[in-house]
C-alpha positions in Angstrom: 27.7 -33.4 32.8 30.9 -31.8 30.8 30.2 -34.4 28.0 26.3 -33.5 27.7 27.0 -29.9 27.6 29.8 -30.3 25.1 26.9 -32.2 22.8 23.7 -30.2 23.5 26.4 -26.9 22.1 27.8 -29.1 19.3 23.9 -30.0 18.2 23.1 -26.4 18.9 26.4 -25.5 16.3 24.8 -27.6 13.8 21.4 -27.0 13.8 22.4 -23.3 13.5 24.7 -24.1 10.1 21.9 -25.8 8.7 19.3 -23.2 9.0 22.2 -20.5 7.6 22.3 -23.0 4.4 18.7 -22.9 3.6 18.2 -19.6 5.0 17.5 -17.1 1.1 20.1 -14.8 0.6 18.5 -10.9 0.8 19.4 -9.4 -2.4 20.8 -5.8 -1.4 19.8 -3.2 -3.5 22.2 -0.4 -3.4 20.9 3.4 -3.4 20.7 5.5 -6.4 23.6 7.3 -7.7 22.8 10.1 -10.7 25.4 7.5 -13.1 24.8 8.9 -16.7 23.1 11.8 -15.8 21.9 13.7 -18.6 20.0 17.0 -19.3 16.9 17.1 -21.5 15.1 19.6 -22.7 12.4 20.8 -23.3 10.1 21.0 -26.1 8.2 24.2 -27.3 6.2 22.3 -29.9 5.0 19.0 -29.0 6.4 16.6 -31.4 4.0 14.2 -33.9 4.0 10.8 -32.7 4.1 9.2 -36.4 7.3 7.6 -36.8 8.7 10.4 -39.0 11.6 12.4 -37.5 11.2 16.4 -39.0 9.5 17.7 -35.8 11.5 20.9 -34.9 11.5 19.5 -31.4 14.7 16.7 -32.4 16.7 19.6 -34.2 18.9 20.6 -31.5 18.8 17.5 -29.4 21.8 15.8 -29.2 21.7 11.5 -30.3 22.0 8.9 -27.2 24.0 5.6 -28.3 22.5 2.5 -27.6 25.2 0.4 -27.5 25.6 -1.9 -24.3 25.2 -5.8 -24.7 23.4 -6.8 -21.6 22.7 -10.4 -23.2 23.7 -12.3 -25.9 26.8 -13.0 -28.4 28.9 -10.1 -29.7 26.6 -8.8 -33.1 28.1 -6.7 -35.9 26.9 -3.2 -37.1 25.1 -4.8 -40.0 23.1 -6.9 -37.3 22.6 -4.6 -34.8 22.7 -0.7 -33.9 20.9 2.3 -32.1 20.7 5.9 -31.0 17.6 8.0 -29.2 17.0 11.6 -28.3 14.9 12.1 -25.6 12.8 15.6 -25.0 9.8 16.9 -22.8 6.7 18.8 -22.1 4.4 19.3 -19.0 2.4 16.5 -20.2 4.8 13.6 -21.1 8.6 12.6 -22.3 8.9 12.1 -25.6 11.9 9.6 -27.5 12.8 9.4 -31.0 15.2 5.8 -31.7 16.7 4.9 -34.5 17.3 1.2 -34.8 19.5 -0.3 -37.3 18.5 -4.2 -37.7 18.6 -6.6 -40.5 15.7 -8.7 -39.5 12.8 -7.6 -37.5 10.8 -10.9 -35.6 7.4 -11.1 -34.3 7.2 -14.9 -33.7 4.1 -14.5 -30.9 0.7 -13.2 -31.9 -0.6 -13.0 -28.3 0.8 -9.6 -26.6 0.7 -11.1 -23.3 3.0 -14.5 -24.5 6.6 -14.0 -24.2 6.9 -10.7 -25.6 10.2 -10.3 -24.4 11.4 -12.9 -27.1 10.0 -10.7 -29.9 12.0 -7.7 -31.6 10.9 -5.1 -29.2 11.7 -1.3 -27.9 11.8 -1.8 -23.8 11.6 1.8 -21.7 12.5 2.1 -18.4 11.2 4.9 -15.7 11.2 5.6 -12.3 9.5 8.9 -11.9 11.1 9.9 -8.8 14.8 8.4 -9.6 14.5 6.6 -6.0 16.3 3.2 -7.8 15.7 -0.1 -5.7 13.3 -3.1 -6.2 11.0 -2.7 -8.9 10.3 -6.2 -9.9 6.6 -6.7 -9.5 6.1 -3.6 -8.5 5.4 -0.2 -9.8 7.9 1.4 -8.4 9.6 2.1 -12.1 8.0 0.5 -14.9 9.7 -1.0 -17.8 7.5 -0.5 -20.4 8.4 -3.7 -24.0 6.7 -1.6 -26.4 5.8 -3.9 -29.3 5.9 -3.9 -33.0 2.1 -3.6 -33.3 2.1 -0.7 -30.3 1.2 -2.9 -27.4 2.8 -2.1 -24.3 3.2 -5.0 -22.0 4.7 -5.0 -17.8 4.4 -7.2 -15.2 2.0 -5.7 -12.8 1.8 -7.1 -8.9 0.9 -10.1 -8.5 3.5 -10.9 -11.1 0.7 -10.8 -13.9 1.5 -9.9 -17.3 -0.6 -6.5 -18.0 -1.3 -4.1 -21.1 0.0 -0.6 -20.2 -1.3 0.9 -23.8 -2.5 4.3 -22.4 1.0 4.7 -20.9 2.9 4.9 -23.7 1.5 6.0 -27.1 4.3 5.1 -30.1 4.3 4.9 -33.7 7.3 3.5 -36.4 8.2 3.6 -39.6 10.7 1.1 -41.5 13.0 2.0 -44.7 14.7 -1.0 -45.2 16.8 -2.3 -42.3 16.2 1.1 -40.5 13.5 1.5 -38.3 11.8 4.7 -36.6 10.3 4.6 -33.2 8.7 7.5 -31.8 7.2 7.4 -28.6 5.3 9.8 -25.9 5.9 8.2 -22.5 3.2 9.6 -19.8 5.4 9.2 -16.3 3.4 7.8 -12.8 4.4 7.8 -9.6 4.8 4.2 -7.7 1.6 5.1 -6.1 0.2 3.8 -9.1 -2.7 0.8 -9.1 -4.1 -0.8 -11.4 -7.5 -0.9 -12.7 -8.3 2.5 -11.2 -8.2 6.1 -11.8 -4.5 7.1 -12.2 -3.0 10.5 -13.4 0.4 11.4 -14.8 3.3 13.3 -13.4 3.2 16.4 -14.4 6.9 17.2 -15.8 9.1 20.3 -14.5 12.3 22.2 -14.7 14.7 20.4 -12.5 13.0 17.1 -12.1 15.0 14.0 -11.9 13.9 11.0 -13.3 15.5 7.5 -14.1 15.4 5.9 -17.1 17.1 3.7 -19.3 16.5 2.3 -22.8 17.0 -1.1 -24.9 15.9 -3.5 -27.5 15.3 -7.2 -27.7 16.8 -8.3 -30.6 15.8 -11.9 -32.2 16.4 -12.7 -35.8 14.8 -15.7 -36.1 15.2 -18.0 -32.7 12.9 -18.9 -30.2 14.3 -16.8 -27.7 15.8 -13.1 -28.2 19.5 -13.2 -29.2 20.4 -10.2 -27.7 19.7 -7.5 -24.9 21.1 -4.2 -26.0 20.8 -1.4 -23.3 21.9 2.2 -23.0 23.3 2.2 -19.9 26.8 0.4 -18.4 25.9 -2.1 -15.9 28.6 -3.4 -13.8 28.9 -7.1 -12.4 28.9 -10.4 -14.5 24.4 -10.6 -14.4 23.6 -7.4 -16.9 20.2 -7.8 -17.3 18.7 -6.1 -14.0 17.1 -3.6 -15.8 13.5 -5.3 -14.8 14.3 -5.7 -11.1 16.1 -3.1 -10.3 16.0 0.7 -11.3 19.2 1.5 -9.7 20.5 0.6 -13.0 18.9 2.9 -14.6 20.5 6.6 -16.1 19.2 9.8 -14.9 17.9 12.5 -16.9 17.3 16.2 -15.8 14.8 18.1 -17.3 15.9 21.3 -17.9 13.3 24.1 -19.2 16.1 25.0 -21.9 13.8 24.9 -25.0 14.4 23.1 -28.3 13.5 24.4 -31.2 
């Protein structure tokens, strides 16, 4: 009787390590911190979206570097380098970027195809700074704003979607240098798609996180490099499409620019 008990346990010891093994591992998402918490203020006169960066409204603003290599091989200067002011109004966030790149690629004609591997400005939101999961979800957005304007996430359902009204953008190029200007309209992750939707309506004090980066590919067929604005610690730096803990935190403060 010792002998069956002793291998009806031992079975029972097994059978448990086995299902451990095969059992997924539950990513933990840790809560959101205010890490790179920055004020932003706000705009008396709405700036132009056209690419062109003498709207009063960037005077006073101070530059953001963009300057953390989430993927990809060391690049120099010459290949490779950003800044961005941010500002806002009631109605929307508004970013101006410089990017400094010596080839621009737009290898896929079909917005909805791999978009990521293009040359690309990617912006990330979550409008109530909650972090956690996002992937798949609409609880942040992380908008890949395209060379030709498109504006491509990955809705639920995991289905590659157009988010054009969502972020309206314009850019201009002298040489290597390149312009973006963008107004970002901010929703809430009760958001759904392919129904009536309204933006947040943007305040003094509001918190909201966000992050910012480029996909850089000069001529491969995937992007070369991942270039955020934000530190991200561990060894796996590109998290900024699963999860908006990464993400910065901005302030908006009614301090006016002028």
């Amino acid at each position: 009787m010792k002998n069956i008990y002793i291998l009806v346990l031992m079975v029972t010891i097994l059978i448990s390590c086995k299902l451990d093994k095969e059992a997924p591992k539950e990513e933990v998402f840790l809560p959101k911190t205010d890490h790179q918490l920055r004020q932003v203020t706000k705009a008396i006169i709405t700036p132009s979206i056209d690419g062109i960066a003498d709207d009063p409204a960037w005077e006073n603003v101070p530059w953001n570097a963009l300057d953390q290599r989430w993927l990809g091989d060391e690049y120099s200067k010459e290949d490779f380098s950003g800044r961005y002011k941010l500002t806002w109004t009631p109605e929307a966030l508004y970013l101006i970027a410089e990017i400094e790149d010596d080839t621009i690629y737009d290898q896929h004609e079909d917005p909805l195809t791999l978009w990521w591997d293009d040359d690309c400005l990617e912006i990330f939101v979550d409008a109530d700074n909650s972090g956690g999961r996002h992937q798949f979800t609409h609880n942040a957005f992380a908008y890949h704003v395209a060379l030709d304007g498109n504006v491509v996430d990955i809705a639920p359902g995991e289905v590659p979607t157009l988010y054009n009204s969502h972020v309206n953008s314009a850019r201009k190029v002298n040489g290597t240098m390149t312009i973006w200007e963008c107004e970002i309209f901010v929703y809430e992750d009760t958001y759904v798609d392919h129904t009536a939707n309204e933006a947040k309506i943007l305040a003094p004090n509001q918190k909201i996180g966000f992050a910012l980066a480029y996909c850089d590919n000069d001529a491969s067929e995937q992007r070369e490099n991942f270039i955020g604005s934000v530190p991200v610690e561990g060894e796996d730096k590109n998290r900024g499409w699963i999860d908006a803990g990464i993400f910065g935190t901005i302030q908006l403060t009614e301090k006016v620019t002028e």
